[in-house]
C-alpha positions in Angstrom: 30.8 15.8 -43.7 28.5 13.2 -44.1 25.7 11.9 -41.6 24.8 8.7 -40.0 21.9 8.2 -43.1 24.6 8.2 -46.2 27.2 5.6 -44.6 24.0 3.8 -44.6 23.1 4.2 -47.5 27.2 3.4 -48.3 26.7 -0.2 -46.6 23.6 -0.3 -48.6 24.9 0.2 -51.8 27.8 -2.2 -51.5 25.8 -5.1 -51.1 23.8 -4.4 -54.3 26.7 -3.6 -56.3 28.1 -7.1 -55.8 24.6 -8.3 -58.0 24.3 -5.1 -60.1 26.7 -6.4 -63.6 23.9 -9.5 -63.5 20.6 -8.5 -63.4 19.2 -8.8 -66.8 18.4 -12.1 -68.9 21.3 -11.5 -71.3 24.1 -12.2 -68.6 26.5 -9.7 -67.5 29.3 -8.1 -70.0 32.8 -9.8 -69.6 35.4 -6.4 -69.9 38.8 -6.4 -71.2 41.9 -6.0 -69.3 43.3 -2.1 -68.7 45.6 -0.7 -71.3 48.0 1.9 -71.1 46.3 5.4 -70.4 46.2 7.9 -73.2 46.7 10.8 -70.4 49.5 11.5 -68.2 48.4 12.4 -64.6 47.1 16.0 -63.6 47.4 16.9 -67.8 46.0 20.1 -68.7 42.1 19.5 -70.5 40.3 22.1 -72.2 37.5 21.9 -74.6 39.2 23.9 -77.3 39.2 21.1 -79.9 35.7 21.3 -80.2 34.7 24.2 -82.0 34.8 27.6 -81.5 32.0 27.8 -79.0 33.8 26.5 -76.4 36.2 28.8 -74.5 39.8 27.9 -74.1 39.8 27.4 -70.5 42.0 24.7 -69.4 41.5 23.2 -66.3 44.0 20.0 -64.5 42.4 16.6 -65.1 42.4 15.5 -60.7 43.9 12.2 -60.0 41.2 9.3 -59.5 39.0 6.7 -60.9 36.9 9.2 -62.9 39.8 11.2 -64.6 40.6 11.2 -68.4 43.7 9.3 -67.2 42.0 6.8 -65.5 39.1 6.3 -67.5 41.4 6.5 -70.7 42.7 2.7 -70.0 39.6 1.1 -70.0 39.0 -0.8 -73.3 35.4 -0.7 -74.1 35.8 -0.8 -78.1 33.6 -3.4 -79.6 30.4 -2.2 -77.2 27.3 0.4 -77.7 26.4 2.7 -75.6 22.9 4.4 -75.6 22.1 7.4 -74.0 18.6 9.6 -74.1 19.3 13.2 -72.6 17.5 16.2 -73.0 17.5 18.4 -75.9 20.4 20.9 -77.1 21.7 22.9 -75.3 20.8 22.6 -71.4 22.3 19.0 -70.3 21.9 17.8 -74.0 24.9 19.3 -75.1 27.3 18.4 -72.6 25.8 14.8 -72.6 27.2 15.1 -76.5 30.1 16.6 -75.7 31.2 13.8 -73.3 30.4 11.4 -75.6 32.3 12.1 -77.7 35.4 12.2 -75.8 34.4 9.0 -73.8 34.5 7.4 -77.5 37.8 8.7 -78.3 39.1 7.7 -75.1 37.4 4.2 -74.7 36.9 2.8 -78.0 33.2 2.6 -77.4 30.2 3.7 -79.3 28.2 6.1 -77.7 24.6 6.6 -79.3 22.9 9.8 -77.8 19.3 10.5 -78.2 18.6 14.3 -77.5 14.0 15.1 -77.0 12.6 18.0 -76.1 11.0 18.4 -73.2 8.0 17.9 -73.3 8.8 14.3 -74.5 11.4 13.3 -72.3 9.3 12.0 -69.4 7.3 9.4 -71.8 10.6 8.6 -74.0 12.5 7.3 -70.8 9.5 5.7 -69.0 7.0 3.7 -71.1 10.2 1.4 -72.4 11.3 0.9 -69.0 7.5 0.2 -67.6 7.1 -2.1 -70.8 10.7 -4.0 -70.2 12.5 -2.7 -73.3 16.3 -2.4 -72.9 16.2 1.4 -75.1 18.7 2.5 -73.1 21.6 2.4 -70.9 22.1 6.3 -69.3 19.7 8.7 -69.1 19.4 12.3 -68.2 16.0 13.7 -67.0 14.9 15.8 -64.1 15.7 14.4 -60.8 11.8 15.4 -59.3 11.0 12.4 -61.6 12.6 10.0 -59.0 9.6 8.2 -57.9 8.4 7.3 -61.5 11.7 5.9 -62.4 13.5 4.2 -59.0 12.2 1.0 -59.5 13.9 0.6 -62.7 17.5 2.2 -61.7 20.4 0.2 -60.8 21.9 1.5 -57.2 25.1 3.1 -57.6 27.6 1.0 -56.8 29.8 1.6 -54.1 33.2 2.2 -55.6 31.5 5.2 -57.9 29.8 6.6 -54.5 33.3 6.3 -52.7 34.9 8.4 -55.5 36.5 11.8 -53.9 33.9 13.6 -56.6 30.9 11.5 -55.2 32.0 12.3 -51.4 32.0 16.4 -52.1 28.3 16.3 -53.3 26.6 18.4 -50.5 23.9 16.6 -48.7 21.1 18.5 -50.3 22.1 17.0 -53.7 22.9 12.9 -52.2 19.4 13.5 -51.0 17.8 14.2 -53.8 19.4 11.2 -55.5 18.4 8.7 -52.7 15.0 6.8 -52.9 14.3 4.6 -49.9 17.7 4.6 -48.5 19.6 3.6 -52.1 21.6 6.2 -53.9 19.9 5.7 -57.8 20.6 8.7 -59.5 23.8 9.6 -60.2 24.5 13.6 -59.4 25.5 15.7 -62.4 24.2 19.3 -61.3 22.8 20.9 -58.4 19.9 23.6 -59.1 18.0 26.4 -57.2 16.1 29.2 -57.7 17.7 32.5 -56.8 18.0 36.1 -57.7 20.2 37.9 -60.1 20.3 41.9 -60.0 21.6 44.2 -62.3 24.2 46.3 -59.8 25.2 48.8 -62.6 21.3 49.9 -62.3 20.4 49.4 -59.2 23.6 50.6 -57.1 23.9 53.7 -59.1 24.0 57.1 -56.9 21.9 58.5 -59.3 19.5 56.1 -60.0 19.1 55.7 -56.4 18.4 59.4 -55.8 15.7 59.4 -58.7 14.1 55.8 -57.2 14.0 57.6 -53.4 12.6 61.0 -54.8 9.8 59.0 -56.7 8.8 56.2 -54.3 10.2 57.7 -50.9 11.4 54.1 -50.6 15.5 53.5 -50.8 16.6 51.0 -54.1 18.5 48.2 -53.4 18.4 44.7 -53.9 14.9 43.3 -52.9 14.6 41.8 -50.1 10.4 40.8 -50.5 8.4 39.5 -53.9 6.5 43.7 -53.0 9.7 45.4 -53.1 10.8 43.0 -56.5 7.8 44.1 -58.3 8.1 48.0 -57.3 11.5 47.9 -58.5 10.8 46.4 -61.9 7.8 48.6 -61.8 9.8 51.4 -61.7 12.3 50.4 -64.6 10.2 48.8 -66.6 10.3 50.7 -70.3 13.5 52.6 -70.0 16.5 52.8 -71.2 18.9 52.3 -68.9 22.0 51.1 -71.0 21.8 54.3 -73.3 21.7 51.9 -76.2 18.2 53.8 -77.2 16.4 50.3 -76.4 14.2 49.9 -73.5 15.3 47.6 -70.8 12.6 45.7 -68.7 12.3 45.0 -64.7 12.0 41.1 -65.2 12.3 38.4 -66.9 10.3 35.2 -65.6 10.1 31.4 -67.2 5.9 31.9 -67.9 5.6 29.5 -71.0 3.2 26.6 -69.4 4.9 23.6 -70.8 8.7 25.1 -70.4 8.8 24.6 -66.1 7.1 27.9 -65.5 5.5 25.4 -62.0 9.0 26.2 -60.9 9.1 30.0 -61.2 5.5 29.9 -59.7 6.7 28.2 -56.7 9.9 30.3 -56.0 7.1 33.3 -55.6 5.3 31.2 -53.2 8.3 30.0 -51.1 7.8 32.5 -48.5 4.0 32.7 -48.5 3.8 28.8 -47.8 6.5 27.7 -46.3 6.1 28.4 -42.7 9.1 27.7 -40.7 6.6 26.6 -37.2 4.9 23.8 -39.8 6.5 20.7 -40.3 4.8 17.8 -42.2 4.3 19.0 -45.9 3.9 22.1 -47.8 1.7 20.4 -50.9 -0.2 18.1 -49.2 -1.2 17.6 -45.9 0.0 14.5 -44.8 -2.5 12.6 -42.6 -5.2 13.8 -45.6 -3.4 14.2 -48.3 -5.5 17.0 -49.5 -3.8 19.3 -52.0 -3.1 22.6 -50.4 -2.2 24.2 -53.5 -5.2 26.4 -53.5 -4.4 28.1 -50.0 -4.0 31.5 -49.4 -0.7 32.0 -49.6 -0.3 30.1 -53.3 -3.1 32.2 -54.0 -0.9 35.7 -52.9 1.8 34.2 -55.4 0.0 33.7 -58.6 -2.0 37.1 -58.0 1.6 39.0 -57.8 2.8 36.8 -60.7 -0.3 37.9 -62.4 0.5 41.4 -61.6 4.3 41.4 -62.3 3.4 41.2 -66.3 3.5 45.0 -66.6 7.3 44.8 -66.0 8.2 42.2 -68.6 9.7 42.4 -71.7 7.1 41.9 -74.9 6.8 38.5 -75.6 7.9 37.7 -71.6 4.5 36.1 -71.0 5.8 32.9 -73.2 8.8 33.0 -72.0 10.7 29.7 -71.9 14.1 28.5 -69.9 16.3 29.6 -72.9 14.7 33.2 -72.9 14.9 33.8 -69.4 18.7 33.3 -70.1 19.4 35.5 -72.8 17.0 37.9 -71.8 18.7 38.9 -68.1 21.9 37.2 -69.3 22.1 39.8 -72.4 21.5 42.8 -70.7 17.6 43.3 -71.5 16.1 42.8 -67.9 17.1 43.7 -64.8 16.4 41.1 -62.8 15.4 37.0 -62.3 15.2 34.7 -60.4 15.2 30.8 -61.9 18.6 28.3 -62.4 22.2 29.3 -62.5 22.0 30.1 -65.9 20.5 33.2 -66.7 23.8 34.2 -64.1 26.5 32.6 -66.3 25.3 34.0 -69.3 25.9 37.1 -67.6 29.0 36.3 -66.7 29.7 34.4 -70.0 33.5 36.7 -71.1 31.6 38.2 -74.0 28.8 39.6 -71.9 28.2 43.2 -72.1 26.9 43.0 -68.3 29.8 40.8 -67.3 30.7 41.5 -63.2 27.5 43.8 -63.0 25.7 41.4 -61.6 24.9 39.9 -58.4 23.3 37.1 -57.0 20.9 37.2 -53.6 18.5 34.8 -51.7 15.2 34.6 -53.6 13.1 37.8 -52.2 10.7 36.6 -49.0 7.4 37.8 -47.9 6.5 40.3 -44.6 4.2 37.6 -43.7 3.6 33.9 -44.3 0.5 32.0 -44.2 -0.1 29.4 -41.1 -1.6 26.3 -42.2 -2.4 25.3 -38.3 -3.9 28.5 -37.6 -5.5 28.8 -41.2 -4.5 33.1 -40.8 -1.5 34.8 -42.3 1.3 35.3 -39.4 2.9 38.9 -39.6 6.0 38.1 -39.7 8.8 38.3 -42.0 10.0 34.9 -43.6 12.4 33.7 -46.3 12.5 30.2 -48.1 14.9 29.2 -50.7 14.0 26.7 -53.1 15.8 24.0 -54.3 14.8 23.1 -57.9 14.6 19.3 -59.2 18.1 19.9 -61.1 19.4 17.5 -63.9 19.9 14.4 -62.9 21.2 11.2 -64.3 21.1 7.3 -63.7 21.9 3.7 -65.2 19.0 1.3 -66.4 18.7 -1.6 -64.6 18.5 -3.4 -67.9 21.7 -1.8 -69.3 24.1 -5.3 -69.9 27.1 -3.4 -69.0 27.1 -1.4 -65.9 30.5 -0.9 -66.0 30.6 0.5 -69.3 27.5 2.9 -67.9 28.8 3.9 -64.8 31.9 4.8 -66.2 30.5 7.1 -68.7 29.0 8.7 -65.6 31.6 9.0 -63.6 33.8 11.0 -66.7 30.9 13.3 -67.2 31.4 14.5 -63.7 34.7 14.2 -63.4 36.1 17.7 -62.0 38.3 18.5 -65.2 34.8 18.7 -67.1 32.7 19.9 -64.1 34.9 22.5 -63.9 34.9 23.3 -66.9 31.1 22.9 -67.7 30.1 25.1 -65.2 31.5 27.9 -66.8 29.0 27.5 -69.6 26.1 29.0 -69.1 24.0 27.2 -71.8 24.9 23.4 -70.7 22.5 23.8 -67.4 25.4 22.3 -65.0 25.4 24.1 -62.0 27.0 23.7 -58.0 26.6 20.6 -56.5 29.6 19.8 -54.8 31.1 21.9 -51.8 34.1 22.5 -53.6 32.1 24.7 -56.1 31.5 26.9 -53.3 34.8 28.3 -53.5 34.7 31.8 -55.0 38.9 32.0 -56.0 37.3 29.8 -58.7 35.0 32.0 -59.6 37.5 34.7 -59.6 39.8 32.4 -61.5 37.2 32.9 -64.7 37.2 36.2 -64.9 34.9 37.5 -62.1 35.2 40.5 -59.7 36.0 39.6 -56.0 32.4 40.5 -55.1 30.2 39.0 -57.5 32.1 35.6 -56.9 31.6 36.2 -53.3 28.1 37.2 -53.7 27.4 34.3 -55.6 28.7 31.4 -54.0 27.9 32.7 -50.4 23.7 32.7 -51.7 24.3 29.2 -52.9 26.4 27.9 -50.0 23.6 29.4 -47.7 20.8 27.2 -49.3 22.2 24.2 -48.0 21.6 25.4 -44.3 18.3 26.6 -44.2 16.2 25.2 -41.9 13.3 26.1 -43.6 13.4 25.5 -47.9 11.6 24.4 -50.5 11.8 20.8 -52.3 10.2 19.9 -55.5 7.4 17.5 -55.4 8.9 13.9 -55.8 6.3 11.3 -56.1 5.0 8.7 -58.6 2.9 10.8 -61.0 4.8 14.0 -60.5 4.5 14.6 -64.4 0.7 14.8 -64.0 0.9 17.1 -60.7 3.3 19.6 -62.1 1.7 19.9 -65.9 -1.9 20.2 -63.6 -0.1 23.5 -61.7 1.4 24.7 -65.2 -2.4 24.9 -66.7 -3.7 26.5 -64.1 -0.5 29.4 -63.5 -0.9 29.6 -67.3 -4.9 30.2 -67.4 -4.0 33.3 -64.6 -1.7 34.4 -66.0 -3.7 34.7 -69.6 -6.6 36.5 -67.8 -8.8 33.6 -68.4 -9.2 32.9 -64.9 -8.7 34.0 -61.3 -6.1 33.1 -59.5 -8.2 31.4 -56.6 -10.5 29.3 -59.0 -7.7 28.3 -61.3 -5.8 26.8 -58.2 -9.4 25.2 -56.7 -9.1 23.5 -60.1 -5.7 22.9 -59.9 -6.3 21.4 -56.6 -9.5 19.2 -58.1 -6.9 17.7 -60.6 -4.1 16.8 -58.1 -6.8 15.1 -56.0 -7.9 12.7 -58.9 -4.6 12.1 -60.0 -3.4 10.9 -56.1 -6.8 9.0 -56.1 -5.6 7.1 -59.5 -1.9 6.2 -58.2 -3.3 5.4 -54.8 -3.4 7.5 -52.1 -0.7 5.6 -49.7 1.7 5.2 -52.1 1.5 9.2 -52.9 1.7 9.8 -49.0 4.7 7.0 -48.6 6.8 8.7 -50.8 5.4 12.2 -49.9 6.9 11.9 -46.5 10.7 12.0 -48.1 10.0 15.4 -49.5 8.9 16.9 -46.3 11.6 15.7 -44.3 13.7 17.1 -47.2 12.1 20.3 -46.6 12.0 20.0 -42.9 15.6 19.3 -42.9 15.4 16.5 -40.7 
C-alpha cells in the first residue's frame, strides 16, 4: 500500500505531465492514431525466437497499457529512438533485447548505445550538462540520481498509475523520487545478500568434521566472524569430488567494477547503529566524512583478511566473476546482487536448488557514533544497493515514444521473464516478485524459493538498512572509497590510513560541489535509511 508521500508525489506528477511532450525548442512530436494490435490479449510470450540463449519459458502477456498487446497498436514508424545503456550483458542486454521487439512491434527505430562502465557516468552526463539532445532513455545506476534529476522529465502520471508502477515496493519508488518527483523510471530492484552452498554446508558429515575441528557448529553465518571461519575452513578443498579445489568466497574486489559496494555490505552492521539517526556517511550538521570510523575501519581489516579464502585471481574480481564463480559451483559462498543466485539457479546449473539465500551476516557489536565506543550488542543491517535504473531526457522530442519503450521493458510478460536470467542484472522490485509459487514455477525446490524471497521481502521492513550514497558528485565519492578499499586490500596500505585518506578526498570533493547542496540532498538518504 502506498503512503501519504507517493499520492503526493501522484498529484505532483500529473501536473508536470500536462507540460512534459513540450519542453524542448523543437516542439513536441504529433503521434499517429492507434492501429489494430499485433497481439491478442493474455497471449503466451517467450523469448525463444531469439537465439538459443534464451530459455523457452513462456510467460502470459497481463492486460494493460504496457503489454505487447497494448503497446503493439501504437504506430511509431517513421521516428528514432536513442538509447545509451550499460554494457552486455547486465542491463545491456535486455535493453537490446527489448529493442528489438519494441521495433517489431512499433515500427520505430530503436538506436542502442551499450559502454562499459567505467564510461557510463561521463557518456550520459556531460551531453546533458552541455544541452545536447544524445539521447532519449538511458539506463545507469540509480545512486547517480542527484547528478542527473535536473535533466529528467517526471514520469507522467498515467505510466505511474499503471498496475506495474503501483506493485513497485516503496523501497524502490523511493529510490526513484528526487525532491518529491518520481524521475527515474524502476526497472530492477537490488540488494546485497547472502547465498550459501546447502549441499556443503548442511551435510551431516561435513558438519561433524567442521564441530570436531572448530568446536563451533556449521551453519549458515549469521556474523562477517563466523562468514570468514567458514570459508576459512573450506577454502582449498574439494568438496564437489570433481578433483578441483573449491573456495570459501567469492567477493566483487576489482576497484573500478563496484567493489565500494561489497565493502559497504561488510560494514553494514559495524556502522549502522539502529539508536543513530541522521546519517551513516556523513554527519549531518558537519558534514564530516565518517568513513574513516572505527567500525569502517573493522570492515576493510576483515575484507583484508578474508583474501586467504578466495579463489586465485579473486582479488580482481569483477561483477561478472563473482557470478560465475559462486553461480558455477567454485565458491561457497557471496554476498553482492541477485545474480550470482540465478546463475545458480540458471536450469543448467550443476548447483541448481543447493543453494540458499540469507540476510547479509551482521556483527556482535556495532560502533556508536554518539558515544564514539563500540556497543556490545548484536546488530544486523541489510543493504540496499543503487540497482539499475532508468529515465527519459528531458530533451527527448517524443516522450511518448520514450515512455512507452519504458513501460514495455517492464511490462510483467518480460519482467517475468527477465528475472529468470541471471546475466541481464534484473532483479525484485515489485511485491509481486515476492511470491515464491513463482519461483517454484521455474524449476526451484519449495525451500530455496521460500528462502529466497522471504530474505528479500524482509529488506523492505527493516527499520534499520543501508542506502547508497545519493548526492551530486556521488561518482567522485564512490571511485575515492574504491582507491582506498583497493590500496588495503593490495597491502599497500592500512586500513585506517587508507580510509583517513579516503575521508581527506570526500571532504574536498563536498567542499568543490558546496557543502549545503551535499547536505540538502544528503538528508534524503538518511531518512531512506532511517526509514522515516
Amino acid at each position: 500500500m502506498r503512503n501519504r508521500s507517493y499520492k503526493v508525489v501522484v498529484a505532483a506528477a500529473a501536473l508536470v505531465a500536462l507540460t512534459a511532450t513540450g519542453c524542448t525548442a523543437q516542439g513536441p512530436v504529433k503521434n499517429k492514431p492507434d492501429r489494430p494490435a499485433l497481439f491478442k490479449p493474455g497471449e503466451e510470450i517467450s523469448y525463444k525466437k531469439y537465439g538459443k540463449d534464451y530459455p523457452a519459458t513462456k510467460v502470459k502477456d497481463v492486460p494493460g497499457p504496457c503489454s505487447y498487446e497494448s503497446i503493439s497498436r501504437k504506430d511509431y514508424s517513421g521516428q528514432t529512438l536513442k538509447i545509451i545503456s550499460h554494457a552486455v550483458p547486465v542491463i545491456g542486454e535486455p535493453t537490446r533485447l527489448h529493442a528489438r521487439q519494441f521495433e517489431e512491434i512499433t515500427g520505430a527505430k530503436v538506436e542502442v548505445i551499450n559502454v562499459p562502465f567505467g564510461e557510463l557516468h561521463q557518456k550520459i552526463l556531460t551531453p546533458l550538462q552541455a544541452g545536447q539532445q544524445a539521447y532519449d532513455v538511458m539506463f545507469y545506476p540509480s545512486l547517480w540520481i542527484g547528478d542527473m534529476a535536473p535533466y529528467l522529465s517526471p514520469v507522467p502520471n498515467k505510466y505511474l498509475n499503471t498496475p506495474g508502477m503501483m506493485d513497485v515496493t516503496k523501497a524502490y519508488m523511493d529510490v526513484a523520487t528526487w525532491n518529491g518527483r518520481v524521475v527515474q523510471y524502476p526497472v530492477d530492484g537490488d540488494r546485497h545478500y547472502l547465498k550459501v552452498r546447502t549441499d556443503v554446508l548442511e551435510d551431516p558429515k561435513r558438519q561433524a568434521a567442521y564441530k570436531a575441528a572448530t568446536g563451533k557448529d556449521l551453519r549458515t553465518p549469521k556474523t562477517w566472524a563466523e562468514y570468514q571461519e567458514v570459508a576459512a575452513f573450506f577454502s582449498g578443498k574439494d568438496v564437489d569430488g570433481d578433483g578441483k579445489p573449491n573456495f570459501g568466497s567469492a567477493e566483487v574486489t576489482k576497484r573500478d567494477d563496484l567493489t565500494f559496494s561489497a565493502f559497504i555490505s561488510r560494514a553494514a552492521p559495524y556502522v549502522k547503529h539502529p539508536d543513530h539517526k541522521g546519517g551513516l556517511f556523513f554527519d549531518l550538521e558537519t558534514m564530516k566524512p565518517q568513513i574513516n570510523t572505527p567500525g569502517f575501519v573493522r570492515a576493510l581489516d576483515d575484507m583484508v583478511k578474508a583474501k586467504s579464502t578466495w579463489a586465485p585471481g579473486g582479488a580482481n574480481y569483477g561483477l561478472g566473476d563473482e557470478i560465475f564463480s559462486f553461480g558455477g559451483g567454485q565458491t561457497l559462498m557471496s554476498y553482492s546482487w541477485d545474480d550470482a543466485f540465478i546463475q545458480a539457479q540458471s536450469p543448467d546449473s550443476r548447483i541448481r536448488n543447493r543453494v540458499k539465500a540469507a540476510e547479509l551476516p551482521g556483527s556482535d557489536e556495532v560502533y556508536n557514533l554518539t558515544k564514539k565506543a563500540w556497543d556490545k550488542k548484536p546488530n544486523q543491517a541489510p543493504y540496499f544497493t543503487w540497482g539499475w535504473t532508468s529515465a527519459v531526457a528531458k530533451a527527448a522530442r517524443n516522450q511518448n515514444l520514450a515512455f512507452d519503450y519504458l513501460c514495455f521493458f517492464s511490462n510483467e510478460a518480460n519482467t517475468a521473464l527477465d528475472l529468470t536470467i541471471g546475466r541481464f542484472g534484473v532483479n525484485p522490485y515489485r511485491n509481486a516478485h515476492f511470491d515464491a509459487a513463482f519461483w517454484e514455477k521455474q524449476g526451484w525446490d519449495k525451500a530455496v524459493a521460500e528462502s529466497y524471497v522471504k530474505t528479500l521481502s524482509g529488506m523492505e521492513k527493516s527499520p534499520n538498512r543501508v542506502f547508497d550514497l545519493r548526492v551530486p558528485g556521488v561518482n567522485g565519492y564512490m571511485s575515492a572509497l574504491a582507491n582506498g578499499v583497493a590500496a588495503a586490500l593490495a597491502g599497500q596500505k592500512a586500513p585506517q590510513q587508507a580510509l583517513d585518506e579516503v575521508a581527506k578526498e570526500w571532504a574536498k570533493i563536498t567542499e568543490q560541489i558546496g557543502e549545503d547542496k551535499v547536505r540538502s540532498a544528503y538528508q534524503n538518504v538518511a531518512a531512506l535509511e532511517d526509514n522515516s
